[in-house]
N, C-alpha and C positions, 0 to 999 in steps of 0.2 A: 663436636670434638672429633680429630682424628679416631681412625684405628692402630689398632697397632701395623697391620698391611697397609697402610698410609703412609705411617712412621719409617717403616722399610724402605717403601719407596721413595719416600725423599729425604732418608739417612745420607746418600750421595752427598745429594745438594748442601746438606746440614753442614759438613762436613767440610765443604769447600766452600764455606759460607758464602754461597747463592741464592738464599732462599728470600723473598719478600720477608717486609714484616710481619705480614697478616701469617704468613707461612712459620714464620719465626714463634709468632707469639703461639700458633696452635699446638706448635712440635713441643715448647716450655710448656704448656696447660698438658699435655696428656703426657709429659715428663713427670710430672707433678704426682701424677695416680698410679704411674703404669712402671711397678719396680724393673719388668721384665726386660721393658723396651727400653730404659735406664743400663741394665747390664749389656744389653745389646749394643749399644751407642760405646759404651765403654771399652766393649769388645772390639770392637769397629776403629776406635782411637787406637788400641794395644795393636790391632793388626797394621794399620797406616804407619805407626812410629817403627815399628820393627821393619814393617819393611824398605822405609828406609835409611834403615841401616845397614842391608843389604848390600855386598860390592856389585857393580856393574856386569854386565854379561861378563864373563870369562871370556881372556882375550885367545887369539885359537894358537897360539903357544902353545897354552894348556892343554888344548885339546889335540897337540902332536903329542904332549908331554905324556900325557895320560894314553894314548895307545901305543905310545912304545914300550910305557912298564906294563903293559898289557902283553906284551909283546914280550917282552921280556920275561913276565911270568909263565905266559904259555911254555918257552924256549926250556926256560928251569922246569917245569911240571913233567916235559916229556924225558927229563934225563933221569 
């Protein structure tokens, strides 16, 4: 039977459904016992789904955008 440091290690792969069967069927048997490595996998999905949902890098618009009201804040701070 896996460990749970087993389980970790090919969480990746699980995940991108890469894994053999033999791999398949061992990560389901110790899913089966192991409540921890269940929240973990589940944790693992909520983090993949969120991020992407994520928008794409910010385009560098923004990032004039964003130091000119920098800019601008400074300008007001010192009056």
């Amino acid at each position: 039977m896996l460990t749970c440091k087993q389980l970790v290690a090919l969480s990746s792969d699980l995940l991108d459904s890469q894994l053999s069967l033999r791999e398949k069927l061992a990560v389901r048997r110790h899913l089966l016992v192991c409540r921890n490595c269940r929240r973990f996998l589940k944790q693992m999905r909520l983090t993949r789904a969120t991020l992407r949902l994520l928008p794409e890098a910010p385009s560098p618009e923004l990032d004039l955008l964003a130091a000119r009201l920098a800019e601008l804040r400074r300008d007001n701070a010192r009056r």
